[in-house]
C-alpha positions as CSV (number, residue, x, y, z in Angstrom):
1,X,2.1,-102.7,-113.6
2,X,1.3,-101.4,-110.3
3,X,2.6,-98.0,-109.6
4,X,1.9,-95.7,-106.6
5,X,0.1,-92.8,-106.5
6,X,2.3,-89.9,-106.2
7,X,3.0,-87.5,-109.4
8,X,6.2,-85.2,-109.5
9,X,5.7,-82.6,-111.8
10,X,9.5,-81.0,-112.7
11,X,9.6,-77.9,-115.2
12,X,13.4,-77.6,-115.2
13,X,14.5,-73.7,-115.7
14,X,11.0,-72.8,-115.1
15,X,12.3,-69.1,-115.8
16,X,14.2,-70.2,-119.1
17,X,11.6,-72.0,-120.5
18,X,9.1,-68.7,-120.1
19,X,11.3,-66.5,-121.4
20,X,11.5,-69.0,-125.0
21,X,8.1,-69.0,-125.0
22,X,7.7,-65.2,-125.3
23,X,10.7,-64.7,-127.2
24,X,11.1,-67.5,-129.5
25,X,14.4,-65.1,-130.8
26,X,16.3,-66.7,-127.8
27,X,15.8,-70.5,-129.0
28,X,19.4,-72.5,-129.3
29,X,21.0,-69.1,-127.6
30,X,23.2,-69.1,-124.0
31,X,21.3,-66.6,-122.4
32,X,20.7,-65.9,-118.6
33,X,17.9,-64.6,-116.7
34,X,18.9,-62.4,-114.4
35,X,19.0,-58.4,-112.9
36,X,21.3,-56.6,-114.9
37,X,20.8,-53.1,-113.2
38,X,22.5,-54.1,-110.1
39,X,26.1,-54.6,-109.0
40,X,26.8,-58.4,-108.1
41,X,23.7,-59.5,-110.2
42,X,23.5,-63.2,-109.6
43,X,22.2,-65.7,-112.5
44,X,18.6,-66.4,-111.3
45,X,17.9,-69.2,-114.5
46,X,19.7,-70.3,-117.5
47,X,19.4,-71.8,-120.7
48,X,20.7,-75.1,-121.6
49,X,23.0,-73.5,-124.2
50,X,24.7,-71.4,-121.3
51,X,24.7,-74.4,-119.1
52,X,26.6,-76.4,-121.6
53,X,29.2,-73.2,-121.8
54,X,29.6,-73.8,-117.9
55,X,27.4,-71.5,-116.3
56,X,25.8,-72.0,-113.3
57,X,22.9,-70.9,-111.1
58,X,23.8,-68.6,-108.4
59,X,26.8,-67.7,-110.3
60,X,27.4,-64.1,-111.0
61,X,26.4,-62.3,-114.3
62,X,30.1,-60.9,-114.7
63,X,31.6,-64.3,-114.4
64,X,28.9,-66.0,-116.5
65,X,29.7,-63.0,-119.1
66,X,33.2,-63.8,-119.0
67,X,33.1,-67.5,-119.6
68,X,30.2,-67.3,-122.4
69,X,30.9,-63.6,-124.6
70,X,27.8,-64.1,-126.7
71,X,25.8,-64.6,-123.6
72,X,22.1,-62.6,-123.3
73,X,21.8,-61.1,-120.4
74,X,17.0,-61.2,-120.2
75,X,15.7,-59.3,-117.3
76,X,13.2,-61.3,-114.9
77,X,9.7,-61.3,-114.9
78,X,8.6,-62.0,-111.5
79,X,4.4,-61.3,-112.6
80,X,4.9,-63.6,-115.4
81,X,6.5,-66.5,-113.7
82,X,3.9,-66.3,-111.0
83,X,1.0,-66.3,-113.7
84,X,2.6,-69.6,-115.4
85,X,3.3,-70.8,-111.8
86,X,-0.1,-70.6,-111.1
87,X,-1.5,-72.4,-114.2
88,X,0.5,-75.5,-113.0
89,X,-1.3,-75.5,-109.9
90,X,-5.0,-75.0,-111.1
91,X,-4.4,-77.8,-113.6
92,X,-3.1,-80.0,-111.2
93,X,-6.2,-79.4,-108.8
94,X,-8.5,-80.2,-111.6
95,X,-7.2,-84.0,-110.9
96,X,-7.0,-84.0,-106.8
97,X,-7.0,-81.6,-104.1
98,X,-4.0,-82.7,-102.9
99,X,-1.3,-80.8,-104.4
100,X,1.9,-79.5,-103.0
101,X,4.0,-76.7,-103.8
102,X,7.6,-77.4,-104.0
103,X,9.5,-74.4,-105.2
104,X,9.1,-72.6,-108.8
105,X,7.8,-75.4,-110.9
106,X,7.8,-78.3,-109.0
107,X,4.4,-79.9,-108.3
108,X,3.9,-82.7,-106.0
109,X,0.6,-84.7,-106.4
110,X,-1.5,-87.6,-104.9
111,X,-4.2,-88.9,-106.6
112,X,-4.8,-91.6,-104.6
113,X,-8.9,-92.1,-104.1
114,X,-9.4,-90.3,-107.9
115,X,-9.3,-93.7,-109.9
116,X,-13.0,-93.6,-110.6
117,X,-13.4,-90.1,-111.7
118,X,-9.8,-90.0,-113.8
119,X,-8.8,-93.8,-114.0
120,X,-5.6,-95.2,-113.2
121,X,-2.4,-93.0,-111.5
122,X,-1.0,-93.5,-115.1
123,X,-3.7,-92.3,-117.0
124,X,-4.0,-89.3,-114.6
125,X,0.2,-88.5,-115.0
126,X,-0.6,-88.6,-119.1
127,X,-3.8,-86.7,-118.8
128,X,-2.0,-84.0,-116.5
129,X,1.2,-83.8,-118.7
130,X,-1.2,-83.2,-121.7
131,X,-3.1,-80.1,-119.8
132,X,-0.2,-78.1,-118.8
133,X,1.2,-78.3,-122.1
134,X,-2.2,-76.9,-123.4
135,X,-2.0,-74.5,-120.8
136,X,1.4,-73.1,-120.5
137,X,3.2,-74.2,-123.8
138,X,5.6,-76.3,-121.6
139,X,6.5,-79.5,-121.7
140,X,7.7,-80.8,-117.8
141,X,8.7,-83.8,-116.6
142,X,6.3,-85.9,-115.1
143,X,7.3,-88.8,-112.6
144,X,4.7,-91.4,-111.1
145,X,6.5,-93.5,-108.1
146,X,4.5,-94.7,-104.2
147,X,7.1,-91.8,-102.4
148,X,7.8,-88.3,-102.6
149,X,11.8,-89.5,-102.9
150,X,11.5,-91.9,-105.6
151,X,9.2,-89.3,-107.8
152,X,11.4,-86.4,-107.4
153,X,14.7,-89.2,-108.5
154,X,12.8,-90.4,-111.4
155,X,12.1,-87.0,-112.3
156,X,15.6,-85.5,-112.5
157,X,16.4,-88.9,-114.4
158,X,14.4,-88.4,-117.0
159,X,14.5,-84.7,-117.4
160,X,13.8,-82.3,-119.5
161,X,10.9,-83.5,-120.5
162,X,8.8,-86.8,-120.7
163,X,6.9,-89.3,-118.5
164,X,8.2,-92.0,-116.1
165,X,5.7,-94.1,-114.6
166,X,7.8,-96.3,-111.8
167,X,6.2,-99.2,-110.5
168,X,6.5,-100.2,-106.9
169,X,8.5,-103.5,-107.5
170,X,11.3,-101.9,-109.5
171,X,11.7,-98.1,-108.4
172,X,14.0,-99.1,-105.6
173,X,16.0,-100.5,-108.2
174,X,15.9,-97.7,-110.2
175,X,16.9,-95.0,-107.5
176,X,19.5,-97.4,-106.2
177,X,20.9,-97.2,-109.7
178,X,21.6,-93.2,-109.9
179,X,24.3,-90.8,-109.1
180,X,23.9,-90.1,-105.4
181,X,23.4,-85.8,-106.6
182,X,20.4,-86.9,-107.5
183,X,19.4,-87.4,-103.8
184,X,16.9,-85.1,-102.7
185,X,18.9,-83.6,-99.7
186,X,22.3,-84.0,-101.0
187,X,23.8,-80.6,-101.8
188,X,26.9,-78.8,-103.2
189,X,28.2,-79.0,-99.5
190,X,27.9,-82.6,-98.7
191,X,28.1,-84.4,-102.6
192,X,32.1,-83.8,-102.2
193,X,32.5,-85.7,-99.0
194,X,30.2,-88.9,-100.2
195,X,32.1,-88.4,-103.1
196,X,35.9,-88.9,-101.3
197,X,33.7,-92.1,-99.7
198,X,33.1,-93.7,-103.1
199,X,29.6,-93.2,-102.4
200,X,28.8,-92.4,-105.5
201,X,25.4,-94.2,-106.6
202,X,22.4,-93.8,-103.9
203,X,22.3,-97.9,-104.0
204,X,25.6,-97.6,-102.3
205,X,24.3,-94.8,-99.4
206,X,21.3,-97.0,-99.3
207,X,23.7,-99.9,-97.9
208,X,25.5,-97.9,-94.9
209,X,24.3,-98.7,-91.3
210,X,22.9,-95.9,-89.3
211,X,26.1,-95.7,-87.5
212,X,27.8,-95.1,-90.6
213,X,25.8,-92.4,-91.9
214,X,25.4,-90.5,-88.6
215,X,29.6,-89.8,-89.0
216,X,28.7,-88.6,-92.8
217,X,26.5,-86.1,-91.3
218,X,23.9,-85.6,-89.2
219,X,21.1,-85.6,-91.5
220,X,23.0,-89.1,-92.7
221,X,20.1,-91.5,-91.3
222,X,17.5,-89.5,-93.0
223,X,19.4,-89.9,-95.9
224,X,19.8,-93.4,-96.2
225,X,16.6,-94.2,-95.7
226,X,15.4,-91.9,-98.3
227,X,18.3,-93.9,-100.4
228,X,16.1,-96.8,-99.4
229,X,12.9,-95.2,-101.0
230,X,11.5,-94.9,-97.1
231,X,9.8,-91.6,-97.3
232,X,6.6,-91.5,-95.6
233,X,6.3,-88.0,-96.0
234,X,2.4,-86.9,-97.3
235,X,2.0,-84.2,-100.2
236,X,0.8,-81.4,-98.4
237,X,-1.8,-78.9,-99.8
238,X,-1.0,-76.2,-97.6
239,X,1.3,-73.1,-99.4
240,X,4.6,-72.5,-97.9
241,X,3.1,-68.8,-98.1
242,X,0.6,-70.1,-95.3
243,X,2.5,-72.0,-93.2
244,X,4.9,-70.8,-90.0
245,X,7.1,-71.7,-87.0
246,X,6.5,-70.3,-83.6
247,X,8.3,-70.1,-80.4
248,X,7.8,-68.4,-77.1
249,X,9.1,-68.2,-73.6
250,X,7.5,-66.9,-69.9
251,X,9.2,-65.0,-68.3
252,X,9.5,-65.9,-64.5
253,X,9.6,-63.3,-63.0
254,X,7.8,-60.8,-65.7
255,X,10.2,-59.4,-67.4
256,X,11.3,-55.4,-67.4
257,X,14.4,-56.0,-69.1
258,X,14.6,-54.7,-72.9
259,X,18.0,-56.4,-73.4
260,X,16.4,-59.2,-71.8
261,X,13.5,-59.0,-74.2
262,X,15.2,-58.9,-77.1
263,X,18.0,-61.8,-76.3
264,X,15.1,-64.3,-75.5
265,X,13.8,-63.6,-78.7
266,X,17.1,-64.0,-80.3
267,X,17.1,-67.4,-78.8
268,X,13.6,-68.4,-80.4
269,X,14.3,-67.0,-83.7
270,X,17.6,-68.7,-83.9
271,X,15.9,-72.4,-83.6
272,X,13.3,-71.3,-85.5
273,X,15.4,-69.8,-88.3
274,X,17.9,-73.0,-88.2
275,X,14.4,-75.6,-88.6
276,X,13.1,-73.4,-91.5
277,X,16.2,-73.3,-93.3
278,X,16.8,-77.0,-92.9
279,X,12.9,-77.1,-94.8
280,X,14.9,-74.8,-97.9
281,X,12.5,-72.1,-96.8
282,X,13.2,-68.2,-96.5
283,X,10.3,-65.9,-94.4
284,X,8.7,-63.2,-95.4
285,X,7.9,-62.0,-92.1
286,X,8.7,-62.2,-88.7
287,X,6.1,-61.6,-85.7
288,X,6.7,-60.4,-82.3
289,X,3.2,-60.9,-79.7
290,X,4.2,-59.3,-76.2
291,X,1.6,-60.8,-73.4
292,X,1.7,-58.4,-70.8
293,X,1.6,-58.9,-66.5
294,X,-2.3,-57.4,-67.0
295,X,-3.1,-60.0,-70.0
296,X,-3.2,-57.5,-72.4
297,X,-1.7,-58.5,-75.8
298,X,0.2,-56.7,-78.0
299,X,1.9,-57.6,-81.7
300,X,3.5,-56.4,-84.4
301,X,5.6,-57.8,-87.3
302,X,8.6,-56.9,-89.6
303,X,8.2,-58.0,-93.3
304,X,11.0,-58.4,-95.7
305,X,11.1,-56.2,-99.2
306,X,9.6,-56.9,-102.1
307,X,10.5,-60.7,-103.6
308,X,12.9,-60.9,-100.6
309,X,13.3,-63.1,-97.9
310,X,14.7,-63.0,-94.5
311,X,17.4,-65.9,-94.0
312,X,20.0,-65.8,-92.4
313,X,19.8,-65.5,-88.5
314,X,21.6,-61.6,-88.6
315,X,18.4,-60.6,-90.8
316,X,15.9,-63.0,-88.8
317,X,17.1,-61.4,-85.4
318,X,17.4,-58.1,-86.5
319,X,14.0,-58.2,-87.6
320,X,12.8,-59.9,-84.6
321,X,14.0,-57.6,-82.4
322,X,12.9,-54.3,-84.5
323,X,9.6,-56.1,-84.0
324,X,9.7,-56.4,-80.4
325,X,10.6,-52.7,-79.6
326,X,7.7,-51.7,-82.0
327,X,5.4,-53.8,-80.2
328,X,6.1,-53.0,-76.3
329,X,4.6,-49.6,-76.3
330,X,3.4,-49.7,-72.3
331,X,5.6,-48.9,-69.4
332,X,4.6,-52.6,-68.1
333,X,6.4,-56.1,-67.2
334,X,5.7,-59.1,-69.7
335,X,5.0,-61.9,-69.0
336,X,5.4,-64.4,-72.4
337,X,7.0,-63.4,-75.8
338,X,6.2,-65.1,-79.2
339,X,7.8,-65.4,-82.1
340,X,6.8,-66.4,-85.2
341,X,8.1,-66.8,-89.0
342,X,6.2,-66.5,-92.2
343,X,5.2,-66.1,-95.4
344,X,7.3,-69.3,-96.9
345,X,9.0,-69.4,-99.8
346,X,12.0,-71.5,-101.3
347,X,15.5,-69.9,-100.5
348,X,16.1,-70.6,-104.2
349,X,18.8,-69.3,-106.5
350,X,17.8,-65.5,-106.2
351,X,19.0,-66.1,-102.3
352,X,21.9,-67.4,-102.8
353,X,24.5,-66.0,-100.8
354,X,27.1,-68.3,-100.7
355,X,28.7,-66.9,-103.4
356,X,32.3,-65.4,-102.1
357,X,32.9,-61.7,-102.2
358,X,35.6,-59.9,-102.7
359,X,36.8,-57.7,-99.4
360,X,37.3,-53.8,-100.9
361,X,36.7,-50.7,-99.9
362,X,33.3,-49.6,-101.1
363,X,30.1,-48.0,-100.2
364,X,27.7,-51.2,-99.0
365,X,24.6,-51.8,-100.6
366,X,21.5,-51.2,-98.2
367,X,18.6,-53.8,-99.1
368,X,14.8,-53.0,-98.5
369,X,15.1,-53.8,-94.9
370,X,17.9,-51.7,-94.1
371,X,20.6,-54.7,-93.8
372,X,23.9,-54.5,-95.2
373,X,23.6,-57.1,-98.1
374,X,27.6,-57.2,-97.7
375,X,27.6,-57.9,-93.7
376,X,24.7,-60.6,-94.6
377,X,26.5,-62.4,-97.4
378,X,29.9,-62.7,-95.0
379,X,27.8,-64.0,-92.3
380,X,26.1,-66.7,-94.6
381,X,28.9,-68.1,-94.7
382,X,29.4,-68.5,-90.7
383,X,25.8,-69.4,-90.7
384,X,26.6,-72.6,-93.1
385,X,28.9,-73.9,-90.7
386,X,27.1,-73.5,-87.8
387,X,23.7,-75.1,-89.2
388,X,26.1,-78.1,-90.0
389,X,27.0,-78.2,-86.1
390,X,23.8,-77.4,-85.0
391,X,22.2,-80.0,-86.5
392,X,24.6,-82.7,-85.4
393,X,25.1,-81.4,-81.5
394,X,22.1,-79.3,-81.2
395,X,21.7,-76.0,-80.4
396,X,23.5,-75.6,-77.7
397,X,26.6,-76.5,-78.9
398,X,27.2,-73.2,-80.0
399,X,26.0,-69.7,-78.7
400,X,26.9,-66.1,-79.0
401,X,29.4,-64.9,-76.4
402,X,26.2,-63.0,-74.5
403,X,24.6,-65.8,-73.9
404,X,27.0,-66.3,-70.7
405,X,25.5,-63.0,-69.9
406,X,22.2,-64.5,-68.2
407,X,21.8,-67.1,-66.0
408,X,17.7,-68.3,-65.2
409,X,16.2,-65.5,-67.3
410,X,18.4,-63.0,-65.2
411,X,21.2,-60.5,-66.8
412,X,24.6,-61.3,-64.9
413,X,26.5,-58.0,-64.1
C-alpha cells in the first residue's frame, strides 16, 4: 500500500480523558469539566457518558445540570493539561522535527525523509501510537493520509481511538464517503445551510463548480477543494504561541492627531483580528510600535489575562488603542504606526461566546482586562455576522459610522 506521509494525531476530550486517568472514580460517569466558581460557567470538556445525555461543549454548566441530574461537575486543570499536552509533542519529535500544533491534543506530523531511521510512514504511525500510550496513559487516534484534510477526516472517522493508515488511491474515496460535519472548516454556522442543499456527504460538496460554492459561502471554493482531498497546506513546526500578524500605516502628513492615531489602528487591528480568527486563533497580546517624525521608536503592548484571549474586535481594539496611548509618551508627530497580534492560541471551547444571554438587570462581570464579558458576549454575536460579510465582500463592505469621519488620513469637521 502506498500511503502518504502525513500523521494526525486526535485525543478526543483531551481534558476528559486526563481527568479518568487521575480519577479512575469518574469511569462510565457523565461528568463535565468545567469552572464551577463562576456565574455562566461554560462546559470546557465532557465525558462520553454526558455527551450521550446531550450535553455539549460550550454549553453552560446550569443547562448541562439540568438535562443530566447526576452529572459531576470536575474543576479544570490548566498545569496538568499542558504537562500531558506537552508529552504529545516531545514524543512526536522523537520521530521528525516537523510537528504541528493544532489545538489541545491534536498533533499534525510529516515524516516524510525519516524512512531510514524509523521505516515506513506506517510503521512510524504504530510506533508513535505505542509511545504516547506509554507516555500519557492515552490512547488517541492516529490517522496516516498524503494531506492535512484527508488525515484530520480519517481521524474523526475512526475516533476514539485506533489507527487508520489511508493509502493515496482510496482516501479520496474514503473522505468523499463521510458526513460533510466532518469537513475541516464546516462549522455549527454553515453545516445547517449545506444541510437544506442536500449536501450532506463531502463526495457531494466535492462535485459543486466553483460558481456553486462561491453562493454557499465565501470560504465555499476552499471548501470544495478540500472536499476534493486538495490541500497543499505543509505541517508547520512553528507554535501558534510564536507566530503573529502585523499591520501598519504612514501617516502623510505625520500625524498629531490622537483620534487619528487610534482610528488607524482600529482599521489595522480589525483586518488583522478578522484573518486571525478565520485561522481559529485568539491573541494573547496586542502591540502598538509608534515611529516618530525624528526616527525614534517607541512600543508597548497590552496582554490579555491569565488563560485568556483577546477575540473579538471590541477587546482587540480596545487593547490596541490602550496600547497606543501608553506608547506615545513625546509631544511629537508620527510618522508610521504598527500593529501586531500575538501569542496564538485556539479560540477553543473555553472562548466560546456565542452562547445567547439572557438581557437582565445585573452587575456586569469585569474580566482581567477590564472588558465587560457581557458587552463582549453581545457583540460576538455582531462580530459573527460581519466576519461572514467580510469575508465574502471584503472589508470594506462594512465600516463603523466614524469611518466617514476622515477622508485621506484627515478628520472631517
Amino acid at each position: 500500500m502506498t500511503s502518504g506521509t502525513i500523521i494526525h494525531v486526535n485525543v478526543i476530550g483531551l481534558m476528559a480523558a486526563v481527568e479518568e486517568i487521575v480519577d479512575p472514580g469518574v469511569r462510565g460517569r457523565p461528568f463535565v469539566v468545567a469552572r464551577p466558581d463562576i456565574p455562566r460557567a461554560i462546559v470546557l470538556d465532557l465525558s462520553p457518558e454526558a455527551y450521550r445525555e446531550g450535553v455539549r461543549r460550550g454549553m453552560l454548566v446550569q443547562t448541562a445540570c439540568a438535562r443530566v441530574r447526576a452529572l459531576k461537575v470536575v474543576p479544570p486543570r490548566p498545569e496538568l493539561y499542558e504537562k500531558v499536552d506537552q508529552s504529545l509533542l516531545e514524543a512526536a519529535f522523537c520521530f521528525t522535527p516537523l510537528v504541528e500544533r493544532a489545538g489541545r491534543g491534536h498533533l499534525f506530523l510529516d515524516v516524510n525523509g525519516t524512512r531510514r531511521l524509523f521505516g515506513a510512514p506506517e510503521d512510524v504511525a504504530r510506533r508513535l501510537l505505542g509511545e504516547i500510550a506509554d507516555q500519557t496513559g492515552l490512547v488517541p487516534t492516529v490517522a496516516l493520509a498524503s494531506t492535512k484534510t484527508a488525515a484530520k477526516v480519517a481521524s474523526r472517522v475512526f475516533r476514539p481511538f485506533g489507527f487508520a493508515p489511508l493509502s493515496v488511491n482510496d482516501e479520496g474515496e474514503l473522505v468523499a464517503r463521510q458526513p460533510v460535519e466532518l469537513l475541516p472548516g464546516v462549522g455549527v454556522k454553515l453545516l445547517p445551510r449545506l444541510i437544506s442543499l442536500e449536501i450532506g456527504e463531502i463526495g457531494t460538496l466535492a462535485s459543486l463548480s466553483m460558481d456553486e460554492a462561491q453562493a454557499i459561502s465565501a470560504r465555499g471554493p476552499e471548501l470544495v477543494l478540500r472536499a476534493r482531498c486538495v490541500d497543499d497546506s505543509p505541517v508547520n513546526p512553528e507554535p501558534p504561541s510564536r507566530r503573529m500578524l502585523a499591520g501598519e500605516t504612514v501617516f502623510e502628513p505625520d500625524c498629531a492627531d490622537p483620534d487619528l492615531l487610534a482610528w488607524r489602528a482600529r482599521e489595522i487591528v480589525a483586518e488583522l483580528g478578522f484573518r486571525m480568527r478565520k485561522e481559529g486563533f485568539g491573541a494573547h497580546f496586542v502591540m502598538a510600535k509608534l515611529v516618530y517624525t525624528d526616527g525614534a521608536v517607541a512600543s508597548r503592548s497590552v496582554r490579555a489575562g491569565q488563560g485568556a484571549s483577546f477575540v473579538a474586535d471590541i477587546q482587540l481594539c480596545e487593547a490596541a488603542e490602550r496600547a497606543v496611548r501608553q506608547a506615545w509618551e513625546r509631544r511629537v508627530r508620527v510618522r508610521k504606526l504598527q500593529i501586531e497580534l500575538g501569542g496564538f492560541e485556539p479560540a477553543g471551547p473555553e472562548l466560546d461566546l456565542f452562547e445567547p444571554l439572557p438581557f437582565f438587570k445585573a452587575e456586569p462581570e469585569i474580566d482581567s482586562t477590564g472588558i465587560q464579558t457581557r458587552r463582549i458576549a453581545m457583540h460576538m454575536r455582531v462580530q459573527s455576522a460581519l466576519d461572514r460579510v467580510h469575508g465574502k465582500y471584503g472589508q470594506s463592505a462594512i465600516v463603523p459610522a466614524a469611518a466617514f469621519l476622515y477622508r485621506e488620513g484627515s478628520l472631517v469637521c
